[in-house]
C-alpha atoms as a printed R data frame, in Angstrom:
    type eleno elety resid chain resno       x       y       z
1   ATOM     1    CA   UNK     A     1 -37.655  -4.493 -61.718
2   ATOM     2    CA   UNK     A     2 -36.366  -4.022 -57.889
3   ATOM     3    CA   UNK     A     3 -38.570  -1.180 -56.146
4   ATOM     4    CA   UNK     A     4 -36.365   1.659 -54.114
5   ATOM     5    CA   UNK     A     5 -38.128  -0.639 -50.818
6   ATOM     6    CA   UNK     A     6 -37.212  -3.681 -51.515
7   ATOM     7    CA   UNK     A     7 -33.945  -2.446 -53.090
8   ATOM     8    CA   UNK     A     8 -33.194  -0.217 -49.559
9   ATOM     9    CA   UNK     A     9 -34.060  -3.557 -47.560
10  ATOM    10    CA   UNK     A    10 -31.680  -6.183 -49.121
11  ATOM    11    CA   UNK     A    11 -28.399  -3.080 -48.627
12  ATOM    12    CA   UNK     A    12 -29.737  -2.769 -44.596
13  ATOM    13    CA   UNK     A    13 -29.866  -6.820 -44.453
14  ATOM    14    CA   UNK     A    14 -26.425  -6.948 -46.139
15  ATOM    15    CA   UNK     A    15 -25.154  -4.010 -43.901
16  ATOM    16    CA   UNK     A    16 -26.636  -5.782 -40.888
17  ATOM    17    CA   UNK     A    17 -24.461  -9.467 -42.302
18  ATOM    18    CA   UNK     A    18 -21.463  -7.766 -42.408
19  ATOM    19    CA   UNK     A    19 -21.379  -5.855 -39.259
20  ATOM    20    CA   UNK     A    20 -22.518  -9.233 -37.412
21  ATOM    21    CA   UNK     A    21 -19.186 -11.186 -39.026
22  ATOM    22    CA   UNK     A    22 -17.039  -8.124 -38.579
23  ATOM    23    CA   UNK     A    23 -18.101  -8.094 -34.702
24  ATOM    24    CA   UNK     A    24 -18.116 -11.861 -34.352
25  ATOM    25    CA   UNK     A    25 -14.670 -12.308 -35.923
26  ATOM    26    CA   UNK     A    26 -13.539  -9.475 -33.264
27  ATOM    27    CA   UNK     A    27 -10.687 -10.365 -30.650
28  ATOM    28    CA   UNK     A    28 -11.813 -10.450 -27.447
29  ATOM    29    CA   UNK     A    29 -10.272  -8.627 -24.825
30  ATOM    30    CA   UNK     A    30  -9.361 -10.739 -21.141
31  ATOM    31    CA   UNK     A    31 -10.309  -8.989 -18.338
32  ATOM    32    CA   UNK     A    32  -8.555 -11.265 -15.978
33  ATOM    33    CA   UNK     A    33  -4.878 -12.405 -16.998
34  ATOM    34    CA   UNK     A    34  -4.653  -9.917 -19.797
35  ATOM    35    CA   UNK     A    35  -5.587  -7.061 -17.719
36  ATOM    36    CA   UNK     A    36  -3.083  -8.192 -14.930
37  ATOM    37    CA   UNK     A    37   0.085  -9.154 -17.729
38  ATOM    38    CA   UNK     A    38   0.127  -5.330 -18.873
39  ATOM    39    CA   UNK     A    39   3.102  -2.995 -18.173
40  ATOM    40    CA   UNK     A    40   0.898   0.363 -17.409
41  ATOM    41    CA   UNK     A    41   2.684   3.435 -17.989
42  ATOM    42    CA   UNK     A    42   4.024   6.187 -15.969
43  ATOM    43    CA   UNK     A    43   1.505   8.938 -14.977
44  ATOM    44    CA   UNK     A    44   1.757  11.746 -17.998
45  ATOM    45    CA   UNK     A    45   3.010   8.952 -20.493
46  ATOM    46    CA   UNK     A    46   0.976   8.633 -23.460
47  ATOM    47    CA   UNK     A    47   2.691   5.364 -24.157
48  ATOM    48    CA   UNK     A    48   0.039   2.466 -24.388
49  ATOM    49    CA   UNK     A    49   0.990  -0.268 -21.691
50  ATOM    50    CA   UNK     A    50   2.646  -3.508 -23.630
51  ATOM    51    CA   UNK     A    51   2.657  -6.983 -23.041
52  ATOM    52    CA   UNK     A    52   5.100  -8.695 -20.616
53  ATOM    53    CA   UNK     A    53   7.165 -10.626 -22.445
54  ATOM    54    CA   UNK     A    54   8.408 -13.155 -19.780
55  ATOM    55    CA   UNK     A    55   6.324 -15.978 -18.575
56  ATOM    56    CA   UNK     A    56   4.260 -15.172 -15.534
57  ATOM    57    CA   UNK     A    57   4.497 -18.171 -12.739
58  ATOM    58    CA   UNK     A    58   0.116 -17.924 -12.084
59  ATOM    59    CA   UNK     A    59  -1.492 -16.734 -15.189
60  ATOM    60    CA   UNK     A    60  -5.181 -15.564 -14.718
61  ATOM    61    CA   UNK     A    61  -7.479 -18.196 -15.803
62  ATOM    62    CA   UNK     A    62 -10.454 -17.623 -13.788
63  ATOM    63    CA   UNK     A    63 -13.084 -14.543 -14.090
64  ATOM    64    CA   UNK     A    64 -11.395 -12.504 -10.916
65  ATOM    65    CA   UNK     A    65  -7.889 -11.406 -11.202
66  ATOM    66    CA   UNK     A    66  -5.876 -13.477  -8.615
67  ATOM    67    CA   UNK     A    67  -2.547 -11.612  -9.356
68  ATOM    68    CA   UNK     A    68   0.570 -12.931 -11.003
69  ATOM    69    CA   UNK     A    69   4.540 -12.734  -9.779
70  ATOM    70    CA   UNK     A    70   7.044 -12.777 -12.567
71  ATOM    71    CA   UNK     A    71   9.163 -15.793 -11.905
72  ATOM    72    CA   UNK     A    72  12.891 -14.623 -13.667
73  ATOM    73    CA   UNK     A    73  12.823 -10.852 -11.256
74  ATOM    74    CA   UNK     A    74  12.078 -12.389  -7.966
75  ATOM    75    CA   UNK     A    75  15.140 -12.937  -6.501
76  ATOM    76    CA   UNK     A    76  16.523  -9.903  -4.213
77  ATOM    77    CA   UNK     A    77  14.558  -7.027  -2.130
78  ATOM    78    CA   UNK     A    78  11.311  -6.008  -2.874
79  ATOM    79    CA   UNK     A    79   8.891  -2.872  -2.937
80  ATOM    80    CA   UNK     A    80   5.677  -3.116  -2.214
81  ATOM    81    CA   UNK     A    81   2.526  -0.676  -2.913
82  ATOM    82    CA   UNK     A    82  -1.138  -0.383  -2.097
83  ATOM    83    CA   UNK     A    83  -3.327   0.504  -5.098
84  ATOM    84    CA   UNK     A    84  -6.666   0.003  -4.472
85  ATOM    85    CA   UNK     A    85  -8.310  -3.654  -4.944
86  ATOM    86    CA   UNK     A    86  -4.254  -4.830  -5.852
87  ATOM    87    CA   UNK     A    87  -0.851  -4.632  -4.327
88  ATOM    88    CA   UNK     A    88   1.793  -4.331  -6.716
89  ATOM    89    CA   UNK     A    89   5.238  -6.145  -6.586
90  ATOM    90    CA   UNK     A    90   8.340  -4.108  -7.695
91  ATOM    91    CA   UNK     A    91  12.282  -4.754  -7.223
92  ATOM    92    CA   UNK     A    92  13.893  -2.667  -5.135
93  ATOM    93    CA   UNK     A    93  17.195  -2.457  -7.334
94  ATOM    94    CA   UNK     A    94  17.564   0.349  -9.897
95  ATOM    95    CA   UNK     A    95  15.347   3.551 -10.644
96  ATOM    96    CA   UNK     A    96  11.952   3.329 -12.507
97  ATOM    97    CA   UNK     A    97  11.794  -0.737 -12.698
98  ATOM    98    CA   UNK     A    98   9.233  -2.190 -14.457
99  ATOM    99    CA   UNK     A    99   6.354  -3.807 -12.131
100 ATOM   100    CA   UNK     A   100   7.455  -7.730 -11.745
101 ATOM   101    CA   UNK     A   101   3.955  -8.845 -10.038
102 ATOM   102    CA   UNK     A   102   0.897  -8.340  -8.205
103 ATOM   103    CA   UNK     A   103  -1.341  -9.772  -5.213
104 ATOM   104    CA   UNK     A   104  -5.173  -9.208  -5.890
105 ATOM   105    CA   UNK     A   105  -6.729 -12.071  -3.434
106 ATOM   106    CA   UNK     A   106  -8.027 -10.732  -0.544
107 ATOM   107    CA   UNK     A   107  -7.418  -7.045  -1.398
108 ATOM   108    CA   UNK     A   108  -9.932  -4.302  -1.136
109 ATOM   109    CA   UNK     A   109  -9.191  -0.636  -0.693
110 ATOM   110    CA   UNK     A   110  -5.781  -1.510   0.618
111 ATOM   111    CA   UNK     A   111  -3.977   1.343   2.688
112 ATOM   112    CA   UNK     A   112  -1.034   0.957   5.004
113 ATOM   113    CA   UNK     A   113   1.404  -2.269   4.449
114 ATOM   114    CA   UNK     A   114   3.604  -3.693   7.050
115 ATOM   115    CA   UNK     A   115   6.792  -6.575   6.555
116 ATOM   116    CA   UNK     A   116   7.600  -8.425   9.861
117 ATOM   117    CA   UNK     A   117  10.771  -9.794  10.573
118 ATOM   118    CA   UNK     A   118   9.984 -13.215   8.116
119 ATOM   119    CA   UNK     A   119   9.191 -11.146   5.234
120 ATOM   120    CA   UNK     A   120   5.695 -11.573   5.612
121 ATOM   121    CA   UNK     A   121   3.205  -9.196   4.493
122 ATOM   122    CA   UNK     A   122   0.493  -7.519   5.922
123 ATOM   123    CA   UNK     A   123  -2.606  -5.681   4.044
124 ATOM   124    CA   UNK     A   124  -4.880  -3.043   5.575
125 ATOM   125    CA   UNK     A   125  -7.765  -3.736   4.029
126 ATOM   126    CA   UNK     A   126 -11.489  -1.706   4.161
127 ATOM   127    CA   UNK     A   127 -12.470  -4.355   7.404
128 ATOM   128    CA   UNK     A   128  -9.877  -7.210   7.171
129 ATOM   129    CA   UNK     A   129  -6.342  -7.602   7.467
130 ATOM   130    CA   UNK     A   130  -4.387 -10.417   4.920
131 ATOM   131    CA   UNK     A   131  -1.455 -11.690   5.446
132 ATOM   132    CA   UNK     A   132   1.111 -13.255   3.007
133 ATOM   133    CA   UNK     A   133   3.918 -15.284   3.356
134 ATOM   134    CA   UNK     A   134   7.204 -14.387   0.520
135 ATOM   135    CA   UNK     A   135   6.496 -14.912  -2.706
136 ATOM   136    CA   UNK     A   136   2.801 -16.184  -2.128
137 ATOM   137    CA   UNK     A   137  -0.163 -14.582  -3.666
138 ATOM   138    CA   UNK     A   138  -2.805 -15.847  -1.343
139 ATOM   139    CA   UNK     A   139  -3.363 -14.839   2.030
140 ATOM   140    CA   UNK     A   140  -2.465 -17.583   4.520
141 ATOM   141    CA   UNK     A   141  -4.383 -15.667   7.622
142 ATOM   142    CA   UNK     A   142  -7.088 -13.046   7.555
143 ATOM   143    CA   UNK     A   143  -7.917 -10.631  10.110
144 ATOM   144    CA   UNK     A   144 -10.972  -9.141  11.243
145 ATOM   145    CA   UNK     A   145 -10.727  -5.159  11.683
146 ATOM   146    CA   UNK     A   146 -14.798  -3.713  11.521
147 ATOM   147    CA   UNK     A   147 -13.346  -0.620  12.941
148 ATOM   148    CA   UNK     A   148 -11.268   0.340   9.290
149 ATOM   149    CA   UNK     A   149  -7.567  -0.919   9.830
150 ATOM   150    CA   UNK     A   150  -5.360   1.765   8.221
151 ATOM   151    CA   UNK     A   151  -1.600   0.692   8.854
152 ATOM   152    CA   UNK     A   152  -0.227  -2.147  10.835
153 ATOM   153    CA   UNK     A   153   2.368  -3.299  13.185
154 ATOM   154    CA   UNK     A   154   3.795  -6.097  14.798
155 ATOM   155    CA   UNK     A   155   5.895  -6.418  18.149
156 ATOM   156    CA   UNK     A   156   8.663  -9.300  18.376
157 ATOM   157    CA   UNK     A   157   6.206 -11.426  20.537
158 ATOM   158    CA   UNK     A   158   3.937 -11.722  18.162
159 ATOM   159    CA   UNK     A   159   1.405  -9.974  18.961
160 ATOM   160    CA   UNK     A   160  -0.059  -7.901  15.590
161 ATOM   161    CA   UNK     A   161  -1.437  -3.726  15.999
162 ATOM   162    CA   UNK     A   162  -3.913  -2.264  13.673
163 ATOM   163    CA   UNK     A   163  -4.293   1.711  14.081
164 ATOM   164    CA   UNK     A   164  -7.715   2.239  12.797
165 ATOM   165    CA   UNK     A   165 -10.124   4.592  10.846
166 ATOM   166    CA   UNK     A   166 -12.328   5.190  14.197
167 ATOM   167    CA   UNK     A   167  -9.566   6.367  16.344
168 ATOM   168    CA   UNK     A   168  -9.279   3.332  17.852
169 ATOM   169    CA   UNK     A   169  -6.101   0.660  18.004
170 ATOM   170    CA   UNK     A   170  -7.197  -3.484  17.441
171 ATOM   171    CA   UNK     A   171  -4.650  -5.451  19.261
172 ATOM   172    CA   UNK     A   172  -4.561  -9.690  18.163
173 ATOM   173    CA   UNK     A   173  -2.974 -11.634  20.601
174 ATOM   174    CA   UNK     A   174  -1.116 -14.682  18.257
175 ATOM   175    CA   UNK     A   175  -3.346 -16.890  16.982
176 ATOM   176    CA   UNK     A   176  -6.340 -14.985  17.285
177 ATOM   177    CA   UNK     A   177  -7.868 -13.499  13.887
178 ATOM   178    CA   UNK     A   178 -10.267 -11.294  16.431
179 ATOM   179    CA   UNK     A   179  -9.303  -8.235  18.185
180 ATOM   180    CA   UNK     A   180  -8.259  -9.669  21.898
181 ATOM   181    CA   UNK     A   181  -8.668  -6.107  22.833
182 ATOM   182    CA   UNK     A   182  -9.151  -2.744  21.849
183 ATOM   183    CA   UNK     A   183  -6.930   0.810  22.919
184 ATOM   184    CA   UNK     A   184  -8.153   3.929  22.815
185 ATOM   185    CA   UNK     A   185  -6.590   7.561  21.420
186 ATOM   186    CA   UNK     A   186  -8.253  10.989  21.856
187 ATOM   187    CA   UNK     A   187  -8.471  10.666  18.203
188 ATOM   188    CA   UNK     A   188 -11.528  10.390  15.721
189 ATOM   189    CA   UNK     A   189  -8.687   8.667  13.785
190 ATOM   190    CA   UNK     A   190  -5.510   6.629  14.346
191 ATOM   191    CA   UNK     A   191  -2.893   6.638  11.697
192 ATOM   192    CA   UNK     A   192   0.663   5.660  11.843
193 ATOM   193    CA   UNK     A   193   1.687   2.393  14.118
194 ATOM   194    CA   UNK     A   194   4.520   1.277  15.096
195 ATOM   195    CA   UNK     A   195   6.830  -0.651  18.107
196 ATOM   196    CA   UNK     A   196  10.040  -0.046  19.593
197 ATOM   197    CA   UNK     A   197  12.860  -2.695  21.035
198 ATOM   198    CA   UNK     A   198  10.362  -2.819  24.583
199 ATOM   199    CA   UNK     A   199   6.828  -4.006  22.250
200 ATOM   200    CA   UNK     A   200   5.795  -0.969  23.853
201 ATOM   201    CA   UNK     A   201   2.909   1.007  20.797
202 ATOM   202    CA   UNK     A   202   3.303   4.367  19.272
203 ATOM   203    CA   UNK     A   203   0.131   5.944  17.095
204 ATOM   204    CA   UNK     A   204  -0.263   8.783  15.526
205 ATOM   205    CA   UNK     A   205  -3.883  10.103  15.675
206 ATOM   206    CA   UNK     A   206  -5.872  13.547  14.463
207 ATOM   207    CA   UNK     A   207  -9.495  15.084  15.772
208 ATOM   208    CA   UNK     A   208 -11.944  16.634  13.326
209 ATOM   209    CA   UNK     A   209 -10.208  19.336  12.904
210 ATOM   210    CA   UNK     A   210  -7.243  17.331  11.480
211 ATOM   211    CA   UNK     A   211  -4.828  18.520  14.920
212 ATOM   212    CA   UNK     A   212  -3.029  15.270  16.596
213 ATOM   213    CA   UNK     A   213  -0.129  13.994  18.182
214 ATOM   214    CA   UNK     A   214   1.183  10.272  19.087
215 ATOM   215    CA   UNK     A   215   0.181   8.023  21.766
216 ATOM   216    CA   UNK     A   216   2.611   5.774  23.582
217 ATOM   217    CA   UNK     A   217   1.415   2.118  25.085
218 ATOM   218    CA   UNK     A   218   3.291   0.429  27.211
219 ATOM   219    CA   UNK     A   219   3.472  -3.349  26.188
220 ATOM   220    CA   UNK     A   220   0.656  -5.415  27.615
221 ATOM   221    CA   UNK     A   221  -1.110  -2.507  28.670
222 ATOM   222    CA   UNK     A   222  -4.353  -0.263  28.272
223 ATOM   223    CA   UNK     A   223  -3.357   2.527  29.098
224 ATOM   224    CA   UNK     A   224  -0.924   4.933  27.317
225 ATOM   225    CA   UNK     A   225   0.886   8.269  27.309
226 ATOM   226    CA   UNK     A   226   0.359  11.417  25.193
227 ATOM   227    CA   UNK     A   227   3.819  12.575  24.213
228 ATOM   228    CA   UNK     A   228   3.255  16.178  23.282
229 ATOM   229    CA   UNK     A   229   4.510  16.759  19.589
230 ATOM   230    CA   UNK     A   230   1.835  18.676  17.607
231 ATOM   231    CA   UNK     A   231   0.734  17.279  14.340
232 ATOM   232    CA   UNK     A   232  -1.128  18.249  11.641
233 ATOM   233    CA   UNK     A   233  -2.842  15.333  10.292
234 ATOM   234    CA   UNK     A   234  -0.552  12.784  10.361
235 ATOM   235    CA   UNK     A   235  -0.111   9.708   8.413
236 ATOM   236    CA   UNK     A   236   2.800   6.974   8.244
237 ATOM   237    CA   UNK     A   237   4.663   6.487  11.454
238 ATOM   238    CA   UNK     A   238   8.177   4.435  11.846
239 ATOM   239    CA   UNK     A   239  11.566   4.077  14.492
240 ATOM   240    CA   UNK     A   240  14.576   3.913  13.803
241 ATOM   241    CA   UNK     A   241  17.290   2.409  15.603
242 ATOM   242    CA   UNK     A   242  18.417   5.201  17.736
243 ATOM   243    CA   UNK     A   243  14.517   5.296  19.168
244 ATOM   244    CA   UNK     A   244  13.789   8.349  17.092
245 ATOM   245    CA   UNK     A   245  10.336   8.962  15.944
246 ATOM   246    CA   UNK     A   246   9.635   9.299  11.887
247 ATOM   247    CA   UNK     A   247   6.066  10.848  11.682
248 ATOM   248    CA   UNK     A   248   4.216  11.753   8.026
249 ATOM   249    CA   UNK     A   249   2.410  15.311   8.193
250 ATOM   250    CA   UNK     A   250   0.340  16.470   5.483
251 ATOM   251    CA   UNK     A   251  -2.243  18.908   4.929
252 ATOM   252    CA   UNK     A   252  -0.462  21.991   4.288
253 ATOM   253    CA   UNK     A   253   2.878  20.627   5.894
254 ATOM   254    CA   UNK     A   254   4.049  17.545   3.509
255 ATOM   255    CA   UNK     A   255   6.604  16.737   5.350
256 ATOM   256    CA   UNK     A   256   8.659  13.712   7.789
257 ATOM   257    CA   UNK     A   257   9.443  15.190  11.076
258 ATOM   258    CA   UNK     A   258  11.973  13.479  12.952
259 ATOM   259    CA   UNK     A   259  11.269  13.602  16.893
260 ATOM   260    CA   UNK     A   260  14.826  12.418  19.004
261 ATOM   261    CA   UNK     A   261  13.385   9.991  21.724
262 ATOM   262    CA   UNK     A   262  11.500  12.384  24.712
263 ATOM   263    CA   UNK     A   263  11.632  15.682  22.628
264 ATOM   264    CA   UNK     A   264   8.278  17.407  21.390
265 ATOM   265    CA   UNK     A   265  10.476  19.340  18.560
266 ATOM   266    CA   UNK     A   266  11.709  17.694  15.510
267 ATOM   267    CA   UNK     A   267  15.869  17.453  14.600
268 ATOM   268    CA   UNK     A   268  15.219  17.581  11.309
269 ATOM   269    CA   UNK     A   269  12.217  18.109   9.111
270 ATOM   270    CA   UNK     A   270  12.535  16.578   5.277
271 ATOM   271    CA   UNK     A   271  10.188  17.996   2.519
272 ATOM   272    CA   UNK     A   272   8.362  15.888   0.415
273 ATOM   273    CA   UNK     A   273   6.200  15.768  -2.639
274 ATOM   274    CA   UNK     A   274   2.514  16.739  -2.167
275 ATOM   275    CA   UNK     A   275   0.661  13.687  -1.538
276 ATOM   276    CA   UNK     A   276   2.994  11.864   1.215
277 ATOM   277    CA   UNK     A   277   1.105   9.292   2.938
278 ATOM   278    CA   UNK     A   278   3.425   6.362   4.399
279 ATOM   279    CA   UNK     A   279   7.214   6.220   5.365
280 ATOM   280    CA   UNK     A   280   8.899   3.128   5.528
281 ATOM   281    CA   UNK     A   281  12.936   2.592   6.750
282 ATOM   282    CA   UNK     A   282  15.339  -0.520   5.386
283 ATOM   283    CA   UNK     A   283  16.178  -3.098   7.720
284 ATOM   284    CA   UNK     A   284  19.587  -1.032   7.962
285 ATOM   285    CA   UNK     A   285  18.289   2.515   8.363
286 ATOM   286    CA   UNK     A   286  20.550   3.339   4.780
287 ATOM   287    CA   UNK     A   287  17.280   4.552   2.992
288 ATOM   288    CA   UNK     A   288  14.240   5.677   3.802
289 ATOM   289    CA   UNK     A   289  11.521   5.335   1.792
290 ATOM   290    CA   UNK     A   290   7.444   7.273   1.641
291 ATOM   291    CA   UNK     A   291   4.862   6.567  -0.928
292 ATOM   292    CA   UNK     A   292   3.026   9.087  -2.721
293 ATOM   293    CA   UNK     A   293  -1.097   8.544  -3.424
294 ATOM   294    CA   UNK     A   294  -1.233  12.119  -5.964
295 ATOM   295    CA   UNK     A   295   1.041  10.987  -8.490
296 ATOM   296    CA   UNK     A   296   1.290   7.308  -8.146
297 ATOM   297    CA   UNK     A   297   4.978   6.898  -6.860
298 ATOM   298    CA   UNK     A   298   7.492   5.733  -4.301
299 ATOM   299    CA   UNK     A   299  10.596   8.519  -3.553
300 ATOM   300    CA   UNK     A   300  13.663   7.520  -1.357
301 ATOM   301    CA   UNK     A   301  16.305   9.400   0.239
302 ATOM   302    CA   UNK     A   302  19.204   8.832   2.237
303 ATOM   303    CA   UNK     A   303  19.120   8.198   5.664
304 ATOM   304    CA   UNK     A   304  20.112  10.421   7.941
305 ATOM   305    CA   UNK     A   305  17.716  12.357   5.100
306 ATOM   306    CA   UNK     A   306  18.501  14.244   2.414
307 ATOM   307    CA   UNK     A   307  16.453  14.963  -0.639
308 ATOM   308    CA   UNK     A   308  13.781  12.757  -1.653
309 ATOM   309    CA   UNK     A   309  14.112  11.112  -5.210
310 ATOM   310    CA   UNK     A   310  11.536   9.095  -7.332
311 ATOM   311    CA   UNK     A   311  12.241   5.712  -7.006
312 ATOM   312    CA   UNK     A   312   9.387   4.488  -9.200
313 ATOM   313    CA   UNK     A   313   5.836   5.000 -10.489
314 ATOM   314    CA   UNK     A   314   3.170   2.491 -10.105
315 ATOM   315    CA   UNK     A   315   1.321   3.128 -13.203
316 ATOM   316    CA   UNK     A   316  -1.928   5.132 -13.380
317 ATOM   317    CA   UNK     A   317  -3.609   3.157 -10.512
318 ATOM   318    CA   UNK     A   318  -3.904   5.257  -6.941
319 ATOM   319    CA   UNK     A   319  -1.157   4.486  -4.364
320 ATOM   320    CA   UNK     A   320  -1.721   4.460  -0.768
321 ATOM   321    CA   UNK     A   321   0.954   2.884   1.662
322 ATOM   322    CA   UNK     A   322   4.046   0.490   0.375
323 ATOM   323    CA   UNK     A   323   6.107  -1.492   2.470
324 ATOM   324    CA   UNK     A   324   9.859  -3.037   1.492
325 ATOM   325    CA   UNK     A   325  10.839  -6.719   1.960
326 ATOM   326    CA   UNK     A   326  13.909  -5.784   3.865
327 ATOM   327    CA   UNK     A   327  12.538  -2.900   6.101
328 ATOM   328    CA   UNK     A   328  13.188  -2.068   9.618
329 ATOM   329    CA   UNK     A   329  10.900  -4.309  11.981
C-alpha cells in the first residue's frame, strides 16, 4: 500500500511535469518585430492592437527594435510624430489612418521634429540630433546637442538651429556635427525655432516662472533682438509666408497666437486642445497642423485658422512634436 507521503509526492512531481510541458510548449512573445508590426489602438479603445497584415519592407530580426516602413502606403505626404524612444510614420491623406511605419534607430526621448526643403528629417533627441533622409530608417548624420535640443530648424544655406533645454540656441555650420557656435536668450529655456526668407532666427524662450517672449537673430550674427510679445510658456514656433509669427502657448492659455510681422498683439488667437505642444504649416500654408502630448494625437485646421480637428491618434504611446513631409521650410 501507497502511504498519504509518498502518495502526496508522486501528484506534486506530476503537477510539477505538466506545468513544465504546458510552459515549455508556450508561444513566445517577440519583443522586437512583433512589438513594432502591431496596430495599437486609439487612446480609450479597449480594442486589443492586431497584426498588420501587409508585408513590412525591414522586419525586426535583431534584439532592439530598428523600426519598420510599410512598403504598399508609402507613396504621397507624410505625418510624422515624436513618441518617446520611436517616431511614428503616418499618411497624411484621410482622417484616423492606420500607422504605416516607424523609425526607432537613433531615437531617445524625441521632442520637436523638423522637414527641410529635401524631405529630410530631423530628431530632437535627449543630447543628439538624427537626421534621415525619405523613406530611410537610419540616421545618415548625427548631431551633438549636450545642452538638450528641443525643436530644430534649418535656414536655406544650410546652416541647421537647435533651440535648447538650457536656454541656449546650438548653431552647426554645414558639415559640422558640433555646435560652431552657441546664441544666447534671457531664457532658462528655448523652445520654438524657426527662419524666415533672410536666414535670419526666431526662438521662443520662458524664465522660471514660465513668462517669455521670442528672440530675433539676424543671420550670421550673435547678437539678437527681443521683439516684445508676452508669452506664457511657449512651445512650437513657425512662419508663414506673409512673415507672420505662429507661436504655441500653454499653461493655462492652450492656444496659437498669430503675431503680423512687427506687432506685439496677436490677429488672431486659435484654441486648442489641452496638451498643445508643436505647430507645424504645409508647404502651401492650406493647413496647419499642432500635435497633442495629453491624448496622443495630431489636430489640423484650416489655414487662415479655423477650428482644430483630430487628424489622428498615435496609439497609447506619449506624443511630443510631429513634423509633415510637405511642410513649410
Amino acid at each position: 500500500m501507497i502511504s498519504d507521503y509518498v502518495r502526496t509526492t508522486l501528484a506534486f512531481l506530476a503537477f510539477g511535469a505538466g506545468l513544465f510541458t504546458a510552459t515549455a510548449c508556450a508561444p513566445t512573445v517577440s519583443t522586437s518585430a512583433g512589438v513594432s508590426e502591431l496596430q495599437p489602438a486609439l487612446p480609450g479603445s479597449n480594442a486589443v492592437p492586431k497584426p498588420s497584415p501587409t508585408i513590412l519592407r525591414q522586419p525586426d530580426l535583431g534584439p532592439k527594435p530598428r523600426g519598420w516602413l510599410n512598403t504598399v502606403s508609402q507613396p504621397g505626404s507624410l505625418i510624422y510624430v515624436a513618441a518617446g524612444r520611436q517616431v511614428l510614420i503616418f499618411s497624411e491623406s484621410g482622417f484616423n489612418r492606420k500607422q504605416i511605419g516607424s523609425i526607432t534607430d537613433g531615437v531617445r526621448n524625441a521632442y520637436g521634429l523638423y522637414v527641410d526643403g529635401s524631405r529630410n528629417l530631423y530628431v530632437a533627441n535627449s543630447s543628439t540630433i538624427t537626421a534621415y533622409h525619405p523613406g530611410t530608417l537610419n540616421p545618415y548624420v548625427v548631431y551633438k546637442d549636450p545642452a538638450g535640443p528641443m525643436y530644430i530648424v534649418k535656414n536655406r544655406s544650410g546652416w541647421l538651429y537647435a533651440a535648447n533645454h538650457d536656454g541656449t540656441v546650438s548653431e552647426y555650420l554645414p558639415g559640422h556635427t558640433s555646435p560652431s557656435r552657441t546664441l544666447l536668450t534671457p531664457g532658462t529655456e528655448a523652445d520654438g525655432i524657426n527662419v524666415d526668407d533672410a536666414s535670419d532666427v526666431y526662438v521662443a524662450y520662458r524664465d522660471q516662472t514660465g513668462m517669455g517672449s521670442i528672440k530675433e537673430f539676424q543671420a550670421n550674427s550673435r547678437n539678437g533682438r527681443i521683439l516684445g510679445m508676452q508669452l506664457t510658456q511657449p512651445q512650437g514656433l513657425q512662419l508663414d509666408h506673409s512673415g507672420n509669427i505662429l507661436v504655441v502657448e500653454t499653461g493655462d492659455k492652450q492656444v496659437v497666437d498669430i503675431f503680423p510681422p512687427g506687432s506685439t498683439s496677436p490677429s488672431n488667437v486659435v484654441q486648442a486642445v489641452d496638451g498643445v505642444t508643436q505647430v507645424v504649416l504645409r508647404e502651401a500654408n492650406e493647413n496647419m497642423y499642432v500635435s497633442n502630448f495629453r491624448n496622443y494625437s495630431v489636430y489640423i485646421s484650416p489655414y487662415p485658422p479655423g477650428e482644430f480637428q483630430r487628424k489622428l491618434g498615435a496609439g497609447a504611446v506619449r506624443v511630443q512634436g510631429m513634423a509633415l513631409s510637405n511642410e513649410a521650410p
